[in-house]
Each structure stands twice: as C-alpha cells, then as structure tokens.
N, C-alpha and C positions, 0 to 999 in steps of 0.2 A: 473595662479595667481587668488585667489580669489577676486571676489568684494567687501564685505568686509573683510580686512587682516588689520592687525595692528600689527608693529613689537615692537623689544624690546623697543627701544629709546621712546615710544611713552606709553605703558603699565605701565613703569616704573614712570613717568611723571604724579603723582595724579591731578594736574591741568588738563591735558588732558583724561583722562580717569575718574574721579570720575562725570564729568555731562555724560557722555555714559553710557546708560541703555539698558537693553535687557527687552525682554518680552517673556516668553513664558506661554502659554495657554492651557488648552484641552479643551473646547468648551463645555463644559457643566457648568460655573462658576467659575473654581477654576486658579487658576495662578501662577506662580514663575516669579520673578523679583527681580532686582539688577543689580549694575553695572556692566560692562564688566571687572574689577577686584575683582568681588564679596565681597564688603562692602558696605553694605545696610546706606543707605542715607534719607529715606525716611521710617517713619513707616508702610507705604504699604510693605515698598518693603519682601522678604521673600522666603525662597526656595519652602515651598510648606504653599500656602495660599489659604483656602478654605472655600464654605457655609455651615456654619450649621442654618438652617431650625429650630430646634427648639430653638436655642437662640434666633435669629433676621433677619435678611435678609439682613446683613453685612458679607463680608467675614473676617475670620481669620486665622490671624496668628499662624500655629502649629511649621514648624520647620524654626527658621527665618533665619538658616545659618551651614554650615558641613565645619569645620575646620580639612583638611590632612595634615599631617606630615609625611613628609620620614627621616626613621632614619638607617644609615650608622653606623659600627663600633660606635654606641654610641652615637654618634650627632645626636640630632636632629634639622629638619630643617622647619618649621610651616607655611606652606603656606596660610594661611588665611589673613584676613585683616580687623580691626574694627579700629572705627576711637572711639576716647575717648576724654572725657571732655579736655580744654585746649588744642585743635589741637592736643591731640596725633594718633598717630597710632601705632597699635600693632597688632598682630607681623611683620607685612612688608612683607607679602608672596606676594607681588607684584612685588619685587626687582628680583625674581626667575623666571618670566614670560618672555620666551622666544619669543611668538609670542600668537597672537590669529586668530581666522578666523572663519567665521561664512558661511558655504558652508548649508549644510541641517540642521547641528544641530549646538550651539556654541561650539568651539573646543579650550581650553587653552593649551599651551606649556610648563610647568616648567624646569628651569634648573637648578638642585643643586647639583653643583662636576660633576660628572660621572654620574650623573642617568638623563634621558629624561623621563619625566611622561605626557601623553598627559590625557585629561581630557574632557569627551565629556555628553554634556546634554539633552536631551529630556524629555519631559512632555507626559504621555499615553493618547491617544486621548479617552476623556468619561469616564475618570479613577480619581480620587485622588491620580495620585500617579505620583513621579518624579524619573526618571530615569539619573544617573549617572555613566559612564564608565572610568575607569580611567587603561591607559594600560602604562606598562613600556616598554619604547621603548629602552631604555638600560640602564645597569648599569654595574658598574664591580667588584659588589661585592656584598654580601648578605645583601636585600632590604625590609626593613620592615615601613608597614603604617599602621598610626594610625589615627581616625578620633574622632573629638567632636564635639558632635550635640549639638545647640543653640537652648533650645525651649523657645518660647514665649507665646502660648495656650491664647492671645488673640486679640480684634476686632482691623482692619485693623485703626480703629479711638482712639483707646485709647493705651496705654504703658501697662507695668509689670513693677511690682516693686518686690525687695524681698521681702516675706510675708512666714507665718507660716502655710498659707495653703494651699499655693501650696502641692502636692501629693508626695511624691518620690518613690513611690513605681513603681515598672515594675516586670515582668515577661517575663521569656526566649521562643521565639518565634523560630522557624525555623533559625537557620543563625543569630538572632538577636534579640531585643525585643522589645515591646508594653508597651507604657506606657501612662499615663493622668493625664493632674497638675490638672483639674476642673472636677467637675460634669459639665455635661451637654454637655461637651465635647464627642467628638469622639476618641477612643484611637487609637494612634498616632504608626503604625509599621516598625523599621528601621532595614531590613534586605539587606545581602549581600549572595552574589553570588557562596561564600564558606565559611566554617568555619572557624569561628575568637572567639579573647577572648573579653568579655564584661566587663573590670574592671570599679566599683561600687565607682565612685569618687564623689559626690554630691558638686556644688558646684551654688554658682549665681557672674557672672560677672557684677560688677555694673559701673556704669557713662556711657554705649555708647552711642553714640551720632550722630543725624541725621541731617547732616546742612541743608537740604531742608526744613525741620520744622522750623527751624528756621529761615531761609529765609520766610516762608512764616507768622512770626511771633507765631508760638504756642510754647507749650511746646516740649523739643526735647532729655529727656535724657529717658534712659528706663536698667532696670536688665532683665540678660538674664539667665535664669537656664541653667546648663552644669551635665545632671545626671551621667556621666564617662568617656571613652573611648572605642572606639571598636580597635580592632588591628590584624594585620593578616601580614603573609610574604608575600610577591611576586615576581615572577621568570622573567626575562628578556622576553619579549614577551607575558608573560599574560594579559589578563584582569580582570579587578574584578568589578562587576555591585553592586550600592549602590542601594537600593527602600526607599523611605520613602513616607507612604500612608495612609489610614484610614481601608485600608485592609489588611489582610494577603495574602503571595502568596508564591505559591511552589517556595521554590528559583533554584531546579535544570534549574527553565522557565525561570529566569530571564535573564539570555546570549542571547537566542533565540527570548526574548520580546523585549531585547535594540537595537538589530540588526532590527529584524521589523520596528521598530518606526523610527529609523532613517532612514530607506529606503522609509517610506512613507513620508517622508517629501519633499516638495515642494523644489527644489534649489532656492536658494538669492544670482543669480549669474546679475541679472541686475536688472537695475530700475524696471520695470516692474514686474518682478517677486518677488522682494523685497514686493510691494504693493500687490500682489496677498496674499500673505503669510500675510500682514496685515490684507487684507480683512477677512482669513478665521478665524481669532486670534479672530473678534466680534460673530461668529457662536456660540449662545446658546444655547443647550438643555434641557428642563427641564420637568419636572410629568411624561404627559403620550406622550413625544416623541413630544410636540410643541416646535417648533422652533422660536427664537426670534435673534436680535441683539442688542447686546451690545452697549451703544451708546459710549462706551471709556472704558479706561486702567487708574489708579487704582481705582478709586472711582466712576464710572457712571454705571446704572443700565440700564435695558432699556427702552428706551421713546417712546413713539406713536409721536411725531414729527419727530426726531431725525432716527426712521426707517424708517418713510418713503421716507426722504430726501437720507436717506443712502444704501435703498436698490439697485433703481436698478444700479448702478455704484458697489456695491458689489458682485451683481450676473450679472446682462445683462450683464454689460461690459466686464465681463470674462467669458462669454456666459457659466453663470451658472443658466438655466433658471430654475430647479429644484429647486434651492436653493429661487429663487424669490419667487415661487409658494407655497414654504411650510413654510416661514415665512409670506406670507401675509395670508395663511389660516389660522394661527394665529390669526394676528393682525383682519381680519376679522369677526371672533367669537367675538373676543373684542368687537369690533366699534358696532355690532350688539346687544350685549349687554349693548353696550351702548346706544345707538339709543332707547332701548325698556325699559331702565330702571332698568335695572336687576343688581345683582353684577357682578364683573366682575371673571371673573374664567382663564382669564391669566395673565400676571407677568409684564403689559405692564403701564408704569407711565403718567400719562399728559394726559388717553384719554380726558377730558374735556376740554381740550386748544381747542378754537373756531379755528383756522385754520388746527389744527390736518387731519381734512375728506378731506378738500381739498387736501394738500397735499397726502393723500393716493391717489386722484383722478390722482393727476399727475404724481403717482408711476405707476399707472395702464395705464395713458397714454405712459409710456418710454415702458412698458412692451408690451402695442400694437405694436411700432415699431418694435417688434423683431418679432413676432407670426402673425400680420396684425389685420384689422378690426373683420372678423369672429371668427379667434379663441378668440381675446380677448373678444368679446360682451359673447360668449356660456360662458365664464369661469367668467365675473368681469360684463357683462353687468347691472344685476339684480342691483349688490352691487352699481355701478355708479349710478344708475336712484334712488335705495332708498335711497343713500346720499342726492342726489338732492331735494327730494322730502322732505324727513326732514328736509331742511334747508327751502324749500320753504315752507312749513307749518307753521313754527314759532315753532319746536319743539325743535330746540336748545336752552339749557338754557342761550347762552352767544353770540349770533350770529344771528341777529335782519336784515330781509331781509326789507328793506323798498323802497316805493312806485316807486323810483329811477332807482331801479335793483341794490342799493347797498348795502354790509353787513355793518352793525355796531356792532360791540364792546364793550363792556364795561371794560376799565384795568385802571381804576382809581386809585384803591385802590390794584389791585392785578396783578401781570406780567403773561399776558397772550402769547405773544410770546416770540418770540426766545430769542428778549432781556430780559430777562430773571432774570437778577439781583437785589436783593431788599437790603434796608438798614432801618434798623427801623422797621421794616416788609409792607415797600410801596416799591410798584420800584423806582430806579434810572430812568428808563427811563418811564414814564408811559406813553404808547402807547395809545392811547384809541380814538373809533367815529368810523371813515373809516379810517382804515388804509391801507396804499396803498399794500404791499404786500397782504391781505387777499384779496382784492377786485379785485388784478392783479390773481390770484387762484381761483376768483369764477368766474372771466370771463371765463379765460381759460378753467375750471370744465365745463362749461356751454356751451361751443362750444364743446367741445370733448363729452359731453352727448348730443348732437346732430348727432357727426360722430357716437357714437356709436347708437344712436335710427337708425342712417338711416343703420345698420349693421342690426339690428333687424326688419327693415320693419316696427319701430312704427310711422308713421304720425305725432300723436299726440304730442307723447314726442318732436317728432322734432322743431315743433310748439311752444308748452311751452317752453322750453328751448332757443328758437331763441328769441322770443317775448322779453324773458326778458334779455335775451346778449344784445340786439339792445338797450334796454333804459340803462344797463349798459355799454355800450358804451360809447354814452353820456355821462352819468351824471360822468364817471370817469376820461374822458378830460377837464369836464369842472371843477370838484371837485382838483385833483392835478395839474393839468399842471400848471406853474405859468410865470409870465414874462420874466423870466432866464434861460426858455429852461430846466428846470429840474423839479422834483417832489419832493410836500409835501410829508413828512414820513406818516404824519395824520392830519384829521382836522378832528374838531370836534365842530359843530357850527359856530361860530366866530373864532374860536382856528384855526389857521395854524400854523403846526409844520414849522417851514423854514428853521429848519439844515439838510443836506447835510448828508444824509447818504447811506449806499447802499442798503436799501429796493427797490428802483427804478429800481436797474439793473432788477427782476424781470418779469416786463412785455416787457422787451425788448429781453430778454430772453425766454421766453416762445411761446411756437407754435401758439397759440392764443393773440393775443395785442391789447386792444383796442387805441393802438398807432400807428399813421400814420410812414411811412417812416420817412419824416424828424424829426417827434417827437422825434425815438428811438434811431436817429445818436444824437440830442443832445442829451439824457440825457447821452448816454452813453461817449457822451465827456465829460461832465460833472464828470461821474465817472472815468475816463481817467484823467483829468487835479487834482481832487482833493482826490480821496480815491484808484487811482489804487499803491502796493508794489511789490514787489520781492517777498510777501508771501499771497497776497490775497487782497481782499480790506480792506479797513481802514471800522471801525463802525462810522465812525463820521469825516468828513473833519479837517483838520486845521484850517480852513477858520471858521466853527462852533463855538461859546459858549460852553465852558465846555469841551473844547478839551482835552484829559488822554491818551496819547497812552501809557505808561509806565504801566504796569500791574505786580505791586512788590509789597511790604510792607503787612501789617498785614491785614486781612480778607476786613474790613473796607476800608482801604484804597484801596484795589483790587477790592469790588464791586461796587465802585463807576469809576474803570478805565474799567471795564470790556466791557462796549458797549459803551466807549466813545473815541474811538480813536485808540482800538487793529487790527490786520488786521486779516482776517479769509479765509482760504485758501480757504473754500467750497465755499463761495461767489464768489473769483474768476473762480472757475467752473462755474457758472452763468453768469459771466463777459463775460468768453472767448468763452462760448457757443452763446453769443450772436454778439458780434465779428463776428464770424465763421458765421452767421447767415444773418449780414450785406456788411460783406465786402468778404466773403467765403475764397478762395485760396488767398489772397493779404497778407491775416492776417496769412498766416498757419503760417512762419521763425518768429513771434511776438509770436504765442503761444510757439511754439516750446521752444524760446529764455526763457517764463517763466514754463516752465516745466525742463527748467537747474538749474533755485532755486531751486524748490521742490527735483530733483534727487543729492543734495548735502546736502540735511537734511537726507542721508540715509545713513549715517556714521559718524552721531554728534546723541545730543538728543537721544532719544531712537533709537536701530537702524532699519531701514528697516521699519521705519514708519512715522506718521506725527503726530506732538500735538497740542493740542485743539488749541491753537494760537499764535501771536507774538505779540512783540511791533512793535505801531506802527510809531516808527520813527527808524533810523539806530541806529544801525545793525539790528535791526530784532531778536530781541533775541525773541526764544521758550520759550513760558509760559504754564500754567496752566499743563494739564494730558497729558501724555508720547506719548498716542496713541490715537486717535479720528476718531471714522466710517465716517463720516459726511464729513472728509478731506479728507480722504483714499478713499472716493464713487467717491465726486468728480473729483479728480486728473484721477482717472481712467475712470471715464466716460469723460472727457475731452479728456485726449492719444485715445480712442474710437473714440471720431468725429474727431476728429487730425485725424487718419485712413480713415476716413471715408470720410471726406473732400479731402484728398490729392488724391481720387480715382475719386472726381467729376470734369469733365472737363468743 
C-alpha cells in the first residue's frame, strides 16, 4: 500500500481534492504544480512553469495545463478539469479517476467503460522540461487519444487575456511542434513519443477561474489560448510519453529518458522520506554551477536569512554534507562581497538584513557538529573570525556593536527581521534597538568564534571574543530578562517591547545562552503555557495586544495577521531543540507526540511537504506558500536529535 494513495470516493470529492497540491521541481528554478486532480487554482500553479532571465526574474507560465481525451467507437470522454466563472466545472475528468498514488512519481488512474489509462509525471532534473507517461492498461476495443494544450506565455504574477497579439503561428517539430505567443519569450516544444496528427484548431478559452486568488482577495479570472489538438491511437499495453520544454529532443529518447527519471527519484513511502524529497525540491542551480536554496514553493526566491536557517536540516540532517558545503560556498562569496562593498554576483536577497552573518555563523556551527572543530575551523574558520571582526569594527551598515557587548539595530522605519511584514511601506511589527534574537546570535557567534580560535591555536582571537561574550552576558540578562520569568522581543531606550512572542525561545535554544538554567526552564514555560500549537509556536501570545492568528482576507488585511498570532513550524524546531536540551530523554514521547501533527500535513495541503504557516488558533488551518525550506529544515533537523537523543543514556 502506498503512503500516499487516494481512492475513488475521495478523487471524486472536489472539496476534498481541489485544497491538495502536488509540487514538482527540477532544481534549477523552473516548476509544475496543481492539484492532485489537475485543475489549477492558483495563477502560480501550471504544468511547466519556468525563468526567463531576460524578461524578469519571475517565473512563467508557458503551458498552464494538457487536457486527454479517450475516444472509443466515437465518444469521447475529456479528462481534464477547469473550474469556470460561477462555480462551474468543465469537463469533469475527475468523475473518471479511479485511484491516485504518489510512490516515486505522481501516478493517476482513469477509468472510462473498458479502458484503464494510468498517467505518470515527472519533471527532468536541470531540464525545462516535463515529462508525462500515460499507458493503457486495458481496453477492449480500438483506443484513440487526443490531447489540448492550454498555453498561458505569462508571469506567475499576472493573467492572459484574449488579445490580437498573441502569435499563432507554430511550426512542425519532431513528433510535434514549437510554438511562441510573445517576443521575448522562449519557444515552447510539445512533442510525443510517436507520430501523431497536429489538427490546427486556434481557439482562447475565456472565464477560468482560480478560487485561491480569490481567496486571497485579487483578481482571479484569466483566457487561456488552445492552438489545436494533437491525437494519436494506442494499443492495450503501450506507452506514449508527452515532453513539453523550451527545448527540442530526439523523441525516439523520450521512453528511455521517462523511465530514467522515474527511477531516480526518491520514494514517498514514509514521513521521512516525504521530507527528504521536500528538502531536495528547494536545490537551486544557476550561471556558473552556484548553488543556492529556494526559501519556498510558488513565489519565494532565495534569501540570505532564510538559507541559513534552512540549510543545515536540509543537508546535515540527511547527512548530505556535500550539499551544505556547496551552497554556502555560494552564499559565502556573497557575504564577502558584501562585507567589502562590492556588488553582489549571486542570486541571494536580504544579504543586508543585520542578522543575516550571524545566522550564517550558527549554520557553520550545526555544520561543525557533523565534521568536528578541526575540519570546521581549516574550511569556515577564516569566514567566522572576518564576520566577527566586521561587526566588531562598526563596519556594518545596520548593526552597531556598543560599549555593552550588545548589537543595536535600526528598523524603525524598515523590517529588518524575520518579521518581516510591512503595511504602508513601515512594518507591522517594527523591531528595532536590541533585539533579543540578534543579541542571543551574537552571543552565541561569539563563544563558537572562540571554540573555533582555540581549533586555530589563535590566543588572541580567543581573548577578544571572550572579553566581549562576558560583558554581553551581562548586559543581556539584565537588558531582557524581566519580572515574569520571560524576555522582551526588544528594547530600545525606554521602549520595552512586553508582548510575548517567540523570539526568546532562541537563546534557550542555542549551545551558547547567556541564560542561567533556571532562566531558560522559565522562558521556555513561558512559551509552553502561551505560543506552544500542534503546528509550531504562535508569533504572538493571546495574552498579547494585537493578537491576529487568522491569516485570510485581502493582502492588507494578512500583513497585518502575518507575525501577529500565526504558528510557524520552524520555530517549534527551536522550541523542541531546546526542550531536548533541558529535560533530554523525559521530553523524547512529547516531541515524538508533535512530530504526529507535522506527519499528517503529508497527505492534505501540498503533498509531502510543509507550508509557510498556519492559523493560529483551531484548526490550524495552512496558509500562505504550499512548501517552505525553513519548515521542511527544521522538522528534519528535529526527527535528527530525536535520533540523536534517544541514543543518549
């Protein structure tokens, strides 16, 4: 039985099937998504959606959907499904779904009279191109399929409408042909895996319709050009492989390429391995072979926060240490060219955010766990002590070390962390002064550039860095700790933040805390009694002013719920790290217990993945992007010390 499977009853059932989203990837930027009954809901979503570079650095939509039809003695019978203005749906090729399953690739079942058509998909790893197998597993009578491709030719942010300049023109390819509604575009090739006829039907299907758009309050109708028909017989036990790509390819290869791809994919036969296959879906490549991640699925680019948070739980923890090392030599060159002023020559957003280096520090700290002191200081020592030393200089433009040992901030007017959400063009939450998680990261930064000067044999560095831990010791028990057993978010002069959020779990969390024992069981009761969910902690207690856990309605009304009460899974990675930390083996059947919510979002929502967040109050409903690095890091670096712990006696 597969892990995930989903039978008729359930396929048939657009309530149940239209929020289920698949994702698949090739790891160089481009993507196919849509629902597990292939009626796109979302203007992201799209069979093969890819970057073109000289438009924008938005991906697009080329072919948004391949509508089959098996036609019997004369009937035909249209397995597709678009959802249209006024709640229609047309034609209902969902009625005909016998089973789905998603083992290595996603696999559909049709069943119409006598014919069994199985339907199997994969994406070419570092390819623009999508691969679809579709094999007649029986029939009992002469069996002919026809297919319409839906192109759309634009940005994953805006619609098509019918217009008069769109292109119509194509040209006969191999097996199939090549076409382009815009300049500027990539022309578009849809071949098959034998000879078929190409009838020249031009036409634009108008009003479909994406209730996720609407849901999330924008516009949500869009025209989809249909340049004709492809069609072709098929014999009980064949295959026939579709490609649609920005390249040409010999199609006698295409049999031999569908079979490969599927073989190298990962199985999605348990939790674990579900997330594993998340993990490698954010693997970017791009220019000249640097490697970056994705910080989410459909709209997130990559961020210098967001990888560093995310890496090593995407690679340590599924002891993919190769993969650690070749996106932070990335991310590396960045920071470095940041640091010196230069522009910047990788694809990586945010490097200015003032906690950005820290964090990378404590990427390089997870990464020493794996490899030890030595080999980490010979590979990252340098980069650790020049972070250090640029912050200690006053070279940051945005990150002011004072007399204290502590960092200051400036996000007055602009969101410089995580919380991240602005309205009017100011944050919602404006962070700003000492904020507690930057200063729990520079502590931390600052004892680990210590373990690592004493890997180095540098005295000095040891010295310097100690000097200044000791007075940030200090000054940052006596700066947040407050009467209640928990921590300000920020102060800033006079200004005490006093709401209750989970930036604190942080220093209780981390290997370095300038928090005593008893300090870090309370805060973390603290986050226990008021922001611990079934999906993470909450951004903001209930107990709090300006409590939003609800993250719904129009743009506006979601930036303002976004860090005021949603839960975030990654955080509970933090949470529970530090749990494990305090109470070790007591707490394993307590993590355990919340790692059975996360393994029941892998057959809802997107599948085999996590999304950016929930609400925060019951049910937990998933919001915002389908899949998120950041949740997918932590969850598995969590199941990691889970392991890890249950071996300590």
């Amino acid at each position: 039985m597969s892990y995930l499977r989903f039978e008729k009853t359930l396929m048939t059932n657009l309530e149940e099937t239209l929020p289920r989203e698949l994702l698949r990837t090739n790891r160089s930027g481009a993507y196919s998504c849509s629902t597990i009954v292939d009626c796109n809901t979302r203007k992201y979503h799209g069979l093969l959606v890819v970057p073109v570079p000289n438009l924008d650095d938005d991906n697009h939509v080329l072919l948004s959907s391949l509508d089959p039809t098996v036609i019997q003695h004369g009937a035909e019978f249209n397995l597709g499904l678009h959802k249209y203005q006024g709640n229609n749906f047309s034609p209902k090729g969902h009625k005909y779904i016998r089973e789905f399953y998603c083992e290595k690739v996603p696999t559909t079942i049709y069943s119409v009279g006598g014919v069994l058509l199985k339907k199997e998909v994969v994406f070419q790893h570092y390819e623009n191109r999508i691969l679809i197998r579709y094999t007649l597993l029986d029939a009992h009578s002469e069996t002919t399929l026809r297919f319409r491709p839906f192109l759309a030719f634009r940005s994953v942010r805006q619609f098509t409408h019918e217009n008069d300049v769109a292109s119509r023109e194509y040209q006969a390819v191999d097996n199939g042909i090549k076409t382009c509604m815009y300049a500027g575009y990539p022309d578009l090739y849809m071949q098959f895996s034998k000879p078929n006829q190409f009838v020249f039907m031009p036409d634009w299907y108008r009003g479909i319709e994406y209730y996720k758009e609407q849901e999330r309050g924008y516009d949500s109708n869009e025209d989809l050009y249909v340049p004709g028909y492809f069609e072709m017989d098929i014999k009980k036990g064949e295959s026939i492989v579709f490609s649609a790509s920005t390249s040409e390819i010999k199609t006698s290869t295409l049999k031999a390429l569908c079979e490969k791809e599927v073989q190298e994919r990962s199985p999605r036969d348990n939790f674990f391995h579900c997330l594993v296959n998340a993990a490698h879906q954010f693997h970017n490549t791009q220019g000249r072979n640097d490697k970056y991640l994705l910080a989410g699925y459909p709209w997130f680019k990559c961020r210098a926060r967001d990888t560093f948070i995310a890496l090593p739980g995407l690679s340590l923890s599924i002891d993919e240490i190769d993969v650690f090392e070749n996106v932070m030599k990335t991310a590396e060159r960045g920071m470095r060219e940041f640091m010196h002023g230069k522009p910047l020559t990788v694809n990586i957003y945010e490097m200015e955010h003032p906690d950005v280096m820290l964090w990378a520090v404590w990427s390089i700290q997870q990464y020493n766990k794996v490899v030890g002191d030595e080999a980490c200081y010979n590979k990252y020592g340098k980069l650790v002590k020049d972070i250090l030393d640029y912050i200690i200089e006053g070279k940051h433009p945005n990150l002011r070390l004072d007399d204290n040992g502590l960092v200051y901030a400036d996000g007055r007017d602009k969101a410089i962390t995580w919380m991240n959400s602005t309205a009017n063009g100011h944050p919602v939450v404006p962070r700003t002064g000492y904020i507690v998680e930057f200063n729990a990261l520079w502590y931390n930064a600052l004892r680990f550039a210590v373990q690592m000067a004493a890997a180095g044999k540098d005295e000095e560095g040891m010295a310097k860095a100690n000097a200044i831990a000791d007075k940030c010791k200090d000054a940052f028990v006596a700066t947040f700790l407050n009467d209640y057993g928990y921590l300000f978010d920020y102060v800033d002069g006079n200004m005490m933040d006093w709401s209750v959020r989970p930036n604190m779990i942080f220093p209780v969390a981390f290997d370095y805390s300038p928090l005593s024992l008893d300090q870090k069981k309370s805060v973390l009761d603290v986050c226990t009694r008021e922001l611990l969910t079934p999906k993470g902690l909450r951004s903001l207690s209930p107990k709090s002013g300006g409590y939003n856990p609800m993250y719904v309605g129009p743009q506006s009304q979601r930036d303002h719920a976004y860090h005021q009460g949603t839960a975030w899974p990654w955080l509970g990675g933090f949470y529970m790290e530090a749990c494990l930390k305090l109470y070790k083996r007591t707490r394993l059947s307590f993590i355990e217990r919340q790692m059975v919510g996360y393994e029941d979002e892998m057959n809802i929502n997107c599948l085999s993945t996590i999304p950016e967040l929930y609400d925060g109050n019951p049910p937990f409903k998933a919001r915002g992007a389908i899949s998120y690095a950041m949740n997918v890091a932590e969850i598995l670096r969590t199941l990691s010390l889970l392991e890890k712990y249950s071996y300590v006696k």
